[in-house]
C-alpha positions as a Markdown table, in Angstrom:
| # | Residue | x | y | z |
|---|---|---|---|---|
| 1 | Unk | -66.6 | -61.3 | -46.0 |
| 2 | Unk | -64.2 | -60.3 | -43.4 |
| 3 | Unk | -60.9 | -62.2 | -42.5 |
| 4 | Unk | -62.2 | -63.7 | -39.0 |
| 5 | Unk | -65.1 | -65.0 | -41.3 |
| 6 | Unk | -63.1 | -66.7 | -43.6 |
| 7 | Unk | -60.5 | -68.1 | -41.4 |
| 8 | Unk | -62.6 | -69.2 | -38.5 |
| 9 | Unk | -66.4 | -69.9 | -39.8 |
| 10 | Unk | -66.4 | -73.7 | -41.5 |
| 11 | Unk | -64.6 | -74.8 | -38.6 |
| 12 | Unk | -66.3 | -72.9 | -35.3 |
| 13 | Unk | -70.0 | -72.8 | -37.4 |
| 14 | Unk | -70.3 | -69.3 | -35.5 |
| 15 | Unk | -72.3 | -68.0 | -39.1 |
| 16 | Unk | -75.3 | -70.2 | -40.3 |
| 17 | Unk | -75.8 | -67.6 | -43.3 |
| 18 | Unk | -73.0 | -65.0 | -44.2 |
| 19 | Unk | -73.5 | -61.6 | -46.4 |
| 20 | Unk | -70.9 | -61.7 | -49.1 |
| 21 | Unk | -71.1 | -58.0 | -50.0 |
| 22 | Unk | -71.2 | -56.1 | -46.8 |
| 23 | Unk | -71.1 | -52.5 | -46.4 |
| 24 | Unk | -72.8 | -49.7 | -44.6 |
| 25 | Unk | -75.6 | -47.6 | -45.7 |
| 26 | Unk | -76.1 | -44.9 | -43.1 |
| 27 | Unk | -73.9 | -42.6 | -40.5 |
| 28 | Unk | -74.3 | -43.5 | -37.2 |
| 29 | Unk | -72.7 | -44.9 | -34.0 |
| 30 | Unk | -72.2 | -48.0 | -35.1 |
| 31 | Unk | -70.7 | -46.7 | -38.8 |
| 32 | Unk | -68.8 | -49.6 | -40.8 |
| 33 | Unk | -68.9 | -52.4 | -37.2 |
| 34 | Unk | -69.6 | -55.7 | -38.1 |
| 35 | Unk | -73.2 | -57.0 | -36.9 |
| 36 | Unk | -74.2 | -60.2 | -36.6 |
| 37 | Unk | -77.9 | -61.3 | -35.7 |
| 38 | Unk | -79.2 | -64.5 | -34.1 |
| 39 | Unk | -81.2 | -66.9 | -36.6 |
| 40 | Unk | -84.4 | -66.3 | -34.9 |
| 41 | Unk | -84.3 | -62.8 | -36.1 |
| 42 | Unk | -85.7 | -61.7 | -39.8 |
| 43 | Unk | -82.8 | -60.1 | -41.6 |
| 44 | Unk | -84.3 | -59.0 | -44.8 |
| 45 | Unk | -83.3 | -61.7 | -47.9 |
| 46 | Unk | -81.7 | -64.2 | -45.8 |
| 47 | Unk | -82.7 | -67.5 | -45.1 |
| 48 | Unk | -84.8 | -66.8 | -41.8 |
| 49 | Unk | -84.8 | -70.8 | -40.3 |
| 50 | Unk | -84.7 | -70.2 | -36.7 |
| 51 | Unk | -82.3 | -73.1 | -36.5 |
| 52 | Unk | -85.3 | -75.6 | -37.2 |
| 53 | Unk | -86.6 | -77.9 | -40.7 |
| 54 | Unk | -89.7 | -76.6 | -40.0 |
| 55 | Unk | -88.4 | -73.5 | -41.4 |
| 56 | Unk | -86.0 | -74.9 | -44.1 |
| 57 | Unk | -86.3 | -72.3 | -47.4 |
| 58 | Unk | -87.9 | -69.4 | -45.7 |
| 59 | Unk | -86.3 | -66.1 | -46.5 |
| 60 | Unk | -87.0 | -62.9 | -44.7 |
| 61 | Unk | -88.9 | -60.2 | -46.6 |
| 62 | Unk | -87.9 | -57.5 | -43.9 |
| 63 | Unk | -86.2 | -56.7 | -41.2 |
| 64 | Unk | -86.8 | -57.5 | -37.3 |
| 65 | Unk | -86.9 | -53.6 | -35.6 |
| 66 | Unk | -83.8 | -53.9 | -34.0 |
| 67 | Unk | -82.2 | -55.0 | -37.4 |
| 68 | Unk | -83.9 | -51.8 | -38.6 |
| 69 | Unk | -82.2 | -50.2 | -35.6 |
| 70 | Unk | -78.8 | -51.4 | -36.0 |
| 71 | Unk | -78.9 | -50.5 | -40.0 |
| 72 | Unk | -80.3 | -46.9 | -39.2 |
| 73 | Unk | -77.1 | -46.9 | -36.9 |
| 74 | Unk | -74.5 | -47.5 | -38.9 |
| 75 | Unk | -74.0 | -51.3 | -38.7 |
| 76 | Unk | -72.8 | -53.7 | -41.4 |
| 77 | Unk | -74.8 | -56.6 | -41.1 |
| 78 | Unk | -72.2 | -59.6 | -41.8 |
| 79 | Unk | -74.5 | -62.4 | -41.4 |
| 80 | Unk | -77.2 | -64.6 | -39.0 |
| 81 | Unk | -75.6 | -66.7 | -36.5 |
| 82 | Unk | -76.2 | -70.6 | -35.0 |
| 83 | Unk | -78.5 | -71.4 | -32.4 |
| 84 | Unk | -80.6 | -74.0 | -30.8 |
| 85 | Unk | -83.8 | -75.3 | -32.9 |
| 86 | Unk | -86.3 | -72.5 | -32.6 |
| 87 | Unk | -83.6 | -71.0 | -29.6 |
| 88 | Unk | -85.2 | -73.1 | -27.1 |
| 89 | Unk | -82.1 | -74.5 | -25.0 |
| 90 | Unk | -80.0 | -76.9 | -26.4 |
| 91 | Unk | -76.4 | -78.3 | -26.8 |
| 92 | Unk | -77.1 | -79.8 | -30.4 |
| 93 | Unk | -79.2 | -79.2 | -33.5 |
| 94 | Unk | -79.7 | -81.3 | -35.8 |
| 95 | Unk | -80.7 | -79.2 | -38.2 |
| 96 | Unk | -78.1 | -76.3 | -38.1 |
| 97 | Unk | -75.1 | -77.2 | -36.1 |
| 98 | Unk | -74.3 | -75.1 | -33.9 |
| 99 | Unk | -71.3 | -73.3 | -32.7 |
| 100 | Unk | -67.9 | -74.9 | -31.3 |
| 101 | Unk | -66.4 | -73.3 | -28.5 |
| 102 | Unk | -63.1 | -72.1 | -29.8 |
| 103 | Unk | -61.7 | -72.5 | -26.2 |
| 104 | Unk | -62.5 | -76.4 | -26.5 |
| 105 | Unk | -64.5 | -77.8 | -29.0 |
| 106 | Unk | -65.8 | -81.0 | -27.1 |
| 107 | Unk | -67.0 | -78.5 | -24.9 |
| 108 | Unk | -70.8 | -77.1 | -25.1 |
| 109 | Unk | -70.3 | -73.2 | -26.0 |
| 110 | Unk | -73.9 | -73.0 | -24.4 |
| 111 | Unk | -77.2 | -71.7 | -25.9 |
| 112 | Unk | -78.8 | -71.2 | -27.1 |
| 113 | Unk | -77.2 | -67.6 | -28.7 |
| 114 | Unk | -74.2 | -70.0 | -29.4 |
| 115 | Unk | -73.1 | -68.4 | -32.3 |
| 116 | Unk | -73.3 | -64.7 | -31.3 |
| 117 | Unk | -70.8 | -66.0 | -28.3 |
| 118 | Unk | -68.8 | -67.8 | -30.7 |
| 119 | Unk | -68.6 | -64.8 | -33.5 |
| 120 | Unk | -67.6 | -62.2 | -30.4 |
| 121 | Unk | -64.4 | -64.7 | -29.1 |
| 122 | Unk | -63.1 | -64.7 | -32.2 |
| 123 | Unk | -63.4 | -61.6 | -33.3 |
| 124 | Unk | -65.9 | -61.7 | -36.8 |
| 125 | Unk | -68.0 | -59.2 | -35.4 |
| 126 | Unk | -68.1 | -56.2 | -32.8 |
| 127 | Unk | -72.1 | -56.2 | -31.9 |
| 128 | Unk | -74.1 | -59.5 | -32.0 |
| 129 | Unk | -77.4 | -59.7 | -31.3 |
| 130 | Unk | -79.2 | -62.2 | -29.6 |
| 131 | Unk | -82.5 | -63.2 | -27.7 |
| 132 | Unk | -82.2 | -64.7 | -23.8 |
| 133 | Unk | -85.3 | -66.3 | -22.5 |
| 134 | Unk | -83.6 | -68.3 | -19.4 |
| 135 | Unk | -79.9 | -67.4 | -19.9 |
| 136 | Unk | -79.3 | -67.7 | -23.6 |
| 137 | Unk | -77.2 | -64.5 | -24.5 |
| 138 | Unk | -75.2 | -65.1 | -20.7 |
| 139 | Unk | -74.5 | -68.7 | -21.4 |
| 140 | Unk | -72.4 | -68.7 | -24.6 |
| 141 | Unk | -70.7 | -65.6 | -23.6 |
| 142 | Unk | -69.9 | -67.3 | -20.4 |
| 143 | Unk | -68.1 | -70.0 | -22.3 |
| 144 | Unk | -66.6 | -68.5 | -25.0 |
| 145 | Unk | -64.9 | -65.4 | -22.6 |
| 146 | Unk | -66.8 | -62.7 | -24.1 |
| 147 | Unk | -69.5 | -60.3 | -22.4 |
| 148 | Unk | -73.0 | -60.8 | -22.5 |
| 149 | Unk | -75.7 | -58.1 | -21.9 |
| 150 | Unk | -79.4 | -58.6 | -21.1 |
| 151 | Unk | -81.1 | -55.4 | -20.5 |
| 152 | Unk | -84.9 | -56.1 | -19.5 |
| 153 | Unk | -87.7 | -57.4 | -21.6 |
| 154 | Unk | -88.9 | -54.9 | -23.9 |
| 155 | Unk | -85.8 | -52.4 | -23.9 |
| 156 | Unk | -84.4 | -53.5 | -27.0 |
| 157 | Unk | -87.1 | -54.1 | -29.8 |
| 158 | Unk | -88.7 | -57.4 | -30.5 |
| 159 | Unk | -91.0 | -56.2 | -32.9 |
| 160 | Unk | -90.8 | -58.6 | -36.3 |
| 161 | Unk | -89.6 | -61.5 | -35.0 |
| 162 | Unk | -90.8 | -64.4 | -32.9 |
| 163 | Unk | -90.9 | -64.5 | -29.6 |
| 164 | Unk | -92.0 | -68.2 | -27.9 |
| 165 | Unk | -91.6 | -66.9 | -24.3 |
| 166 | Unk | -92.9 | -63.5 | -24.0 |
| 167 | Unk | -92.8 | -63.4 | -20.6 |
| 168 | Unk | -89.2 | -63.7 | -20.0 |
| 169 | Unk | -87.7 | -63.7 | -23.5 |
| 170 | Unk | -85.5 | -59.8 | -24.2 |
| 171 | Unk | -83.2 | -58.9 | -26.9 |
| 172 | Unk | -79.6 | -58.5 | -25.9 |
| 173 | Unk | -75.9 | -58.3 | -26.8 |
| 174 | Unk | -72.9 | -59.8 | -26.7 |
| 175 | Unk | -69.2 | -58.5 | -27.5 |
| 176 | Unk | -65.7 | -58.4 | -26.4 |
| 177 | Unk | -65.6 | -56.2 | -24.0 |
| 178 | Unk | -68.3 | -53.7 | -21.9 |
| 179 | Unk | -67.3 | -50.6 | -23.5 |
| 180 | Unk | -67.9 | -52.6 | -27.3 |
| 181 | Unk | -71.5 | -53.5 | -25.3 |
| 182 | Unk | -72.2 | -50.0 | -24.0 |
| 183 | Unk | -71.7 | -48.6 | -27.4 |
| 184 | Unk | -74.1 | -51.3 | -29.0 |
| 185 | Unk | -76.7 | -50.4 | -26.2 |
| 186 | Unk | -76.6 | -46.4 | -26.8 |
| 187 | Unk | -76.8 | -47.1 | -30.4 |
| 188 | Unk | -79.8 | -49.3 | -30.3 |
| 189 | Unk | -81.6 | -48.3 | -27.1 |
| 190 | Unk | -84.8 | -46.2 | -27.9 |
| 191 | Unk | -83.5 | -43.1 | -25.5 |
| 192 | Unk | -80.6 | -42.4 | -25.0 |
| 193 | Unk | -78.9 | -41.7 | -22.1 |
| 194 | Unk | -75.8 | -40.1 | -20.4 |
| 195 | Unk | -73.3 | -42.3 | -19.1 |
| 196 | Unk | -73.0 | -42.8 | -14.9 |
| 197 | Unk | -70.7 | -43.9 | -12.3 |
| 198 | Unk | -71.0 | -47.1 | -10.7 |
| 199 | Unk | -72.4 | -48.4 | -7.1 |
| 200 | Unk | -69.8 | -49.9 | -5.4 |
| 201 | Unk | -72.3 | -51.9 | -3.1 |
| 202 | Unk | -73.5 | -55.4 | -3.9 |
| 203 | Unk | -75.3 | -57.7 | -2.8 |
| 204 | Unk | -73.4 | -61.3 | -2.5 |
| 205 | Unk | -75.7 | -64.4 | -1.5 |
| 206 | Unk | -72.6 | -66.6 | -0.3 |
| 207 | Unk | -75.1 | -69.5 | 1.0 |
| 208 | Unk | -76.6 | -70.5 | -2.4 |
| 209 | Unk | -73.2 | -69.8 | -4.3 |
| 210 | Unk | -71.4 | -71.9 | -1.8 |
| 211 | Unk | -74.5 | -74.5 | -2.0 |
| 212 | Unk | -74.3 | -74.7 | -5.9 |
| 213 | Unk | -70.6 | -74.3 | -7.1 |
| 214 | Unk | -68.0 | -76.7 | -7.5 |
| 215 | Unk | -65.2 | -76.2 | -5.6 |
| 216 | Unk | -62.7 | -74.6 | -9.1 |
| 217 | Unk | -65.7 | -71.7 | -9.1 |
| 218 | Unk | -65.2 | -71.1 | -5.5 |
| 219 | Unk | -62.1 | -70.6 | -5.8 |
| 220 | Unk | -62.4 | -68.2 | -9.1 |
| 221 | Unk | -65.0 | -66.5 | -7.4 |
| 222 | Unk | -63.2 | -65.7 | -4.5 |
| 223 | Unk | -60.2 | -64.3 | -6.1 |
| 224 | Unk | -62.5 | -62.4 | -8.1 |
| 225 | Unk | -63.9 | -60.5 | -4.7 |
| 226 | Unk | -60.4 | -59.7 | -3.5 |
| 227 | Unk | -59.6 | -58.0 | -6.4 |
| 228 | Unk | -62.9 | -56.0 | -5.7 |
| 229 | Unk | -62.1 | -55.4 | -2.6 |
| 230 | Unk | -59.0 | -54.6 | -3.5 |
| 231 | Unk | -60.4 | -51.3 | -5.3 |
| 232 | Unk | -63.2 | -50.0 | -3.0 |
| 233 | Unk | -66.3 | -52.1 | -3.7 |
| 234 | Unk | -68.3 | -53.4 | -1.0 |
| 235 | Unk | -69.4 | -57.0 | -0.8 |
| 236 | Unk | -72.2 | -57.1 | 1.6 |
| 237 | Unk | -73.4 | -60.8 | 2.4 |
| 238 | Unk | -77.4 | -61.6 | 2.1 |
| 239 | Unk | -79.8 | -63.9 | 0.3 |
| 240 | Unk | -82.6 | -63.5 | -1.8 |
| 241 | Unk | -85.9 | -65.3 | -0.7 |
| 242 | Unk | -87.6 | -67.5 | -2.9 |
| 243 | Unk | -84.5 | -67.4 | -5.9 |
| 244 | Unk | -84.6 | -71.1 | -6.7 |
| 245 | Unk | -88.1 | -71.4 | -6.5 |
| 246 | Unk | -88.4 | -68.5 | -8.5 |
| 247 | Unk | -85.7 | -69.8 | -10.7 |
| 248 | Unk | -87.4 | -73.0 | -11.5 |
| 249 | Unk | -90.8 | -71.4 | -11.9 |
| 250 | Unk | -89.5 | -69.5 | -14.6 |
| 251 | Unk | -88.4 | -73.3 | -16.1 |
| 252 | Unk | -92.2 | -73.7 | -15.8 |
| 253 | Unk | -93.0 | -70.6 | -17.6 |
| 254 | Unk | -90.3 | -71.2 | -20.9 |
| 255 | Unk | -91.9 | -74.3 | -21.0 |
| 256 | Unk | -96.1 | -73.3 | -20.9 |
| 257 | Unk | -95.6 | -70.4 | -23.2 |
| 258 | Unk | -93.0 | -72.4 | -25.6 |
| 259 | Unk | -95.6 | -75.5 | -25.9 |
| 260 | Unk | -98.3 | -72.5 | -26.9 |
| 261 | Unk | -96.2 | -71.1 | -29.2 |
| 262 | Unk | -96.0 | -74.3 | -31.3 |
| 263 | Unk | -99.5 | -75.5 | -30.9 |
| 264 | Unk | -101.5 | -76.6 | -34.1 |
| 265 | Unk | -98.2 | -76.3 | -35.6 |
| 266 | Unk | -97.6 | -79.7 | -37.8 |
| 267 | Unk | -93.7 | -80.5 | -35.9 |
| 268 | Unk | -93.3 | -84.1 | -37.8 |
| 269 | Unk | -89.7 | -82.4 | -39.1 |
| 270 | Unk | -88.6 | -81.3 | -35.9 |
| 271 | Unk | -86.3 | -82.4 | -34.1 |
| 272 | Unk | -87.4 | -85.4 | -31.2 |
| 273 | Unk | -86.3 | -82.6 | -28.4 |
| 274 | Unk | -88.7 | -80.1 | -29.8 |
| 275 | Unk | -91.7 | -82.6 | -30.1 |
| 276 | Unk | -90.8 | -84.0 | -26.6 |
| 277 | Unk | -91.1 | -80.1 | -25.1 |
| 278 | Unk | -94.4 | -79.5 | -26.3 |
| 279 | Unk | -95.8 | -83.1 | -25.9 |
| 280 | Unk | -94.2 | -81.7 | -21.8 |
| 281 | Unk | -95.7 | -78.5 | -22.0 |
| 282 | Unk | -99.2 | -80.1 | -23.1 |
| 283 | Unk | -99.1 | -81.8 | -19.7 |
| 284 | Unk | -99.2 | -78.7 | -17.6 |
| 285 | Unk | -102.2 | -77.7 | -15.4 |
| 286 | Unk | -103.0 | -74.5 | -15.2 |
| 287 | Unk | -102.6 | -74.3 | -11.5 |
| 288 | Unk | -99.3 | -75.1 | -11.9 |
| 289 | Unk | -98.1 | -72.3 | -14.7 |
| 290 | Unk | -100.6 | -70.2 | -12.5 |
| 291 | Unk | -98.3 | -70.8 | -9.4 |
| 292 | Unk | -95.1 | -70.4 | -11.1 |
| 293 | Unk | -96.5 | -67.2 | -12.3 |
| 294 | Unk | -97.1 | -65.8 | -8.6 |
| 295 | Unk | -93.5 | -67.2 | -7.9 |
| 296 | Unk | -91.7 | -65.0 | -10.5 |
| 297 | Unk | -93.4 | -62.3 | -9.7 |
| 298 | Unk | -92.7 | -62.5 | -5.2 |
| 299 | Unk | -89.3 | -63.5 | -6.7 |
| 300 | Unk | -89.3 | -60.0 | -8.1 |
| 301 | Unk | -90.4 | -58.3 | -5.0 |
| 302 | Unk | -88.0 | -59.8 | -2.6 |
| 303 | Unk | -85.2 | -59.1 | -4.9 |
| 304 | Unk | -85.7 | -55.3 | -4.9 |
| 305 | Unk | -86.4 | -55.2 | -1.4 |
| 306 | Unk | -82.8 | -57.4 | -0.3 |
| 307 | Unk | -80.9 | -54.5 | -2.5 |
| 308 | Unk | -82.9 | -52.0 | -0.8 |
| 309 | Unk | -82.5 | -53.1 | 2.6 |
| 310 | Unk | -78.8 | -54.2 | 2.0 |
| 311 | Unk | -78.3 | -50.6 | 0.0 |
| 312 | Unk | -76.8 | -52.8 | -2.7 |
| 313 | Unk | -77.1 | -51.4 | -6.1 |
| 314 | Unk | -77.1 | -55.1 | -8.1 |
| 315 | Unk | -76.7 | -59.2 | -6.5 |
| 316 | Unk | -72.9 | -60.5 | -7.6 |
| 317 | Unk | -72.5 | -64.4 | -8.4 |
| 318 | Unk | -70.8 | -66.8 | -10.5 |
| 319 | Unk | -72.3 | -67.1 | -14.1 |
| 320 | Unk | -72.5 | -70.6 | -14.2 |
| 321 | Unk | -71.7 | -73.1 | -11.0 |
| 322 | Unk | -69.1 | -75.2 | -12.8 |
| 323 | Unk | -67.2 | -75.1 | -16.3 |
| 324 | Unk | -68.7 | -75.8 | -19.8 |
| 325 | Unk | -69.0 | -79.4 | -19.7 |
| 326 | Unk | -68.6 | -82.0 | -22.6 |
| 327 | Unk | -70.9 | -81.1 | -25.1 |
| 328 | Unk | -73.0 | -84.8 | -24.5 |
| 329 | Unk | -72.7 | -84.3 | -20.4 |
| 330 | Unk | -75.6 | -85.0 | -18.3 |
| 331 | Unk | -74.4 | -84.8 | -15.0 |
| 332 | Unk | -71.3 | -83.2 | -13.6 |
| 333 | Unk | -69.6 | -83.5 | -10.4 |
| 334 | Unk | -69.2 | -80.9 | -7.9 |
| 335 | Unk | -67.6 | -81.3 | -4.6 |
| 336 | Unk | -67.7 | -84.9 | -5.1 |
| 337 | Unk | -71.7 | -85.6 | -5.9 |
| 338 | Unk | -72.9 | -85.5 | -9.2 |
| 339 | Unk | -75.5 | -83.2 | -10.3 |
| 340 | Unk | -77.8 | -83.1 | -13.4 |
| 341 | Unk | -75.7 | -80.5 | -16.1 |
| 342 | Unk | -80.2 | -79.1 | -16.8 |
| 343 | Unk | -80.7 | -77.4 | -14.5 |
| 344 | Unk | -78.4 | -77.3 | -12.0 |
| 345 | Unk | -76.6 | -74.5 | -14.6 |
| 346 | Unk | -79.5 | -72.6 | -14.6 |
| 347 | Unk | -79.4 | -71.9 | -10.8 |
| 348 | Unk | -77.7 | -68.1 | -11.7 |
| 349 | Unk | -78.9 | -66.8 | -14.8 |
| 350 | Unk | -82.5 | -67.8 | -15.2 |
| 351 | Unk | -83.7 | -66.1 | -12.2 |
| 352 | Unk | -83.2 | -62.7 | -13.9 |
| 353 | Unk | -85.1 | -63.3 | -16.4 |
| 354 | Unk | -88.3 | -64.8 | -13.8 |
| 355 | Unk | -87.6 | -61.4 | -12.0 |
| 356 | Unk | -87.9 | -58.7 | -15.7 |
| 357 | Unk | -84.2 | -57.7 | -14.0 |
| 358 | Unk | -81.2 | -56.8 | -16.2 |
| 359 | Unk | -77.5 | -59.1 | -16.3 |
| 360 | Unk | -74.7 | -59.2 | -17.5 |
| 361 | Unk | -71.4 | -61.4 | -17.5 |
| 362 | Unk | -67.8 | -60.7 | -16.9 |
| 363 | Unk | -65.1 | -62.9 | -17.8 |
| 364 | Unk | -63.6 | -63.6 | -14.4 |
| 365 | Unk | -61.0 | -66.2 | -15.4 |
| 366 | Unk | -59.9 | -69.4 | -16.6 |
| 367 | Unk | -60.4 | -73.0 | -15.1 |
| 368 | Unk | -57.3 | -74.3 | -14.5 |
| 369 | Unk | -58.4 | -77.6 | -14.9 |
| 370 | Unk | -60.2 | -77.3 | -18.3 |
| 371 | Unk | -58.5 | -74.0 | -19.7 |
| 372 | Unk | -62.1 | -72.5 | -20.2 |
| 373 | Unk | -63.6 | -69.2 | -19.1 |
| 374 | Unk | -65.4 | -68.4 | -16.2 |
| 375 | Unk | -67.9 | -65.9 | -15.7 |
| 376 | Unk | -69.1 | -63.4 | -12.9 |
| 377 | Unk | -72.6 | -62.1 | -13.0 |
| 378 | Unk | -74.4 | -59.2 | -12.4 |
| 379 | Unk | -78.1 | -58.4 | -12.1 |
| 380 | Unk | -80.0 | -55.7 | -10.9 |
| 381 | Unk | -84.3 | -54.5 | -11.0 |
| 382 | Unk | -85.3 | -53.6 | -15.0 |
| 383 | Unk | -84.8 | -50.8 | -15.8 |
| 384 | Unk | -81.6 | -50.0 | -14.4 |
| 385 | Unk | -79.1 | -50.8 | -17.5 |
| 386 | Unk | -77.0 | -47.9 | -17.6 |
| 387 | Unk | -75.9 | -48.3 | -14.0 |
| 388 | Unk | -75.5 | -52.0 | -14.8 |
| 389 | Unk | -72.8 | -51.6 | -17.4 |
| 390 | Unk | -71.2 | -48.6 | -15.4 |
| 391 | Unk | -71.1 | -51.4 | -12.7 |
| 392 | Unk | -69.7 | -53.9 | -15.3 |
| 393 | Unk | -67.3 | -51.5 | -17.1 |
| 394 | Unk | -65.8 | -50.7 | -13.3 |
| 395 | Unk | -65.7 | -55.0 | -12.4 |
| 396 | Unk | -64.2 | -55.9 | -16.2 |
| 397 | Unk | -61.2 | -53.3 | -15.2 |
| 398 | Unk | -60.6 | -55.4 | -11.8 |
| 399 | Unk | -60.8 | -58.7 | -13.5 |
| 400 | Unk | -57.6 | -60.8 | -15.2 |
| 401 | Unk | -57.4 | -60.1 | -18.8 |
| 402 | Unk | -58.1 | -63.5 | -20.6 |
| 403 | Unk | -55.7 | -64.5 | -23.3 |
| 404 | Unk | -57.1 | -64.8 | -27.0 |
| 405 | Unk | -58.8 | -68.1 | -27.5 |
| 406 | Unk | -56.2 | -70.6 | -29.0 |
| 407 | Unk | -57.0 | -70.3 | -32.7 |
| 408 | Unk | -56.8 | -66.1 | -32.3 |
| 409 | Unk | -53.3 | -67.2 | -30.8 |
């Protein structure tokens, strides 16, 4: 077990299940980094719970394919990290706790990847490996001042594990920095590629960031675009039609193809969230997943076209619209009205995923009022990941570096 492990673990909860005798078994890119993988993901002869009772005592006879992948590559696999029951969205589990944000521990470190974003801050592994549905490797590596990468669904393997939102639900990463990301990505990506030079040209929709941020972001944000500015990228201002809509309507879709996921399933030791989900999802018409459907996918179309027209290689916002709240938040105020924490936090992150686009966030900053990190986020169509992280690697280098998190300190 390595040192971060053992200093940080019982108290941060970043490792449901650790490997004690770690080591690797192949040459590769990855050779002798630390791995860890999200709980959802089979990791051959370890507890395989997916963060739920419902799965209490199951072991994993093999591995998922990108655990395959990772192996094949050189990485150590160091153990399977916390996450929300059956990493559906959530700030507790009362199963499996999950991980503390080691900025500030009353504070959610989000989800529901939480301990992927977690194990990156402070340092217990250089590649994590998570699953994002609606924001979920983005979130806690938001929070916890790391990066987090979601390349589109499908380009990372999600063979051998399950997968309760296949229409929006990808594999990703998260890590300290974009270089530690890129590597991960060549390493596990089924073709490699060469590296490229960014776009300098994005898209920013100031209307629905000014709409939805409280007035701390704003200010980050904006700081954030001078120093862009400052070395040759061009901020062009435009909106995407249809992004909340299609936003919500991928809400819609998480929730239809969750409640199918779990149906005929006995859930009497899940948690009362879980149950309440599907007894939600159960009271869907079909017109309604039907139109939500038809939303993500215009959402898709109009996003290419603004970049196209604009000549904007990827849309620049905010991660999240505020800080991490308190952990047992509902509502939050920004610019003096108070506004439900779920959704109102999607209104960045989950639109990618209605869209099949790639993200990633940046740390941008702290809050100066609650000493957390903020994040700026990229997206751009699927298919497009290597010019994403070129874009990322060239925004990380105009962005503040964050100090450690306290306990690294």
């Amino acid at each position: 077990m390595n040192g971060a492990i053992e200093r940080f673990n019982a108290r941060f909860r970043a490792l449901s299940h650790v490997v004690r005798d770690s080591r690797p078994h192949a040459s590769g890119p990855l050779r002798g980094l630390a791995v860890t993988v999200k709980g959802n993901i089979p990791v051959a002869g370890l507890p395989w719970t997916e963060g739920s009772a419902l799965y209490a005592g199951r072991i994993a006879e093999q591995d998922a394919a990108v655990v395959a992948r990772a192996r094949a590559a050189g990485g150590v696999i160091v153990g399977t990290t916390t996450l929300s029951e059956l990493a559906m969205y959530g700030v507790e589990n009362p199963f499996e706790p999950m991980g503390l944000n080691p900025w500030d521990p009353g504070r959610t470190a989000g989800g529901s990847s939480t301990g992927a974003g977690v194990a990156a801050a402070l340092g217990m592994a250089q590649v994590n490996i998570g699953t994002d549905s609606g924001g979920s490797i983005r979130n806690p590596a938001c929070h916890c001042g790391v990066v987090g990468f979601m390349p589109r669904v499908g380009a990372l393997p999600l063979e051998g594990q399950p997968n309760r939102a296949p229409s929006l639900t990808t594999v990703g990463l998260i890590g300290r920095s974009v270089p530690d990301v890129e590597l991960a990505w060549e390493a596990l990506a089924p073709s490699p590629g060469e590296r490229e030079e960014p776009a300098r040209n994005v898209l920013v929709p100031h209307r629905l960031i000014d709409a939805m941020c409280d007035s701390e972001t704003l200010a980050l944000f904006d700081e954030a675009k001078k120093r862009l500015e400052a070395d040759g990228f061009h901020l062009i201002d435009g909106e995407i039609p249809g992004w909340m809509e299609g936003e919500r309507a991928a809400g819609v879709v998480s929730l239809a193809e969750g409640g199918r996921s779990l149906a005929g399933i006995d859930l009497s030791k899940a948690s009362a969230g879980i149950r309440a989900r599907v007894a939600r999802a159960a009271q869907l018409a079909g017109a309604e997943v039907d139109a939500a459907r038809a939303a993500c996918a215009a959402l898709r179309g109009a996003f290419a076209e603004a970049l196209r027209t604009a000549g904007a290689g990827a849309l620049l916002t905010p991660t999240w619209p505020f800080a991490a709240p308190p952990i047992h938040a509902e509502t939050v105020e920004v610019r003096g009205r108070a506004v439900p924490v779920d959704p109102h936090r999607n209104c960045f992150v989950r639109a990618p995923n209605a869209m099949d686009a790639c993200a990633i966030t940046v740390p941008m900053g702290l809050y100066p009022g609650a000493g957390v990190p903020a994040g700026v986020h990229l997206a751009t169509p699927g298919g497009r990941e290597r010019r994403l992280l070129a874009l990322a690697r060239a925004v990380e280098a105009c962005m503040p570096k964050l100090p450690p998190p306290p306990p690294l300190r």
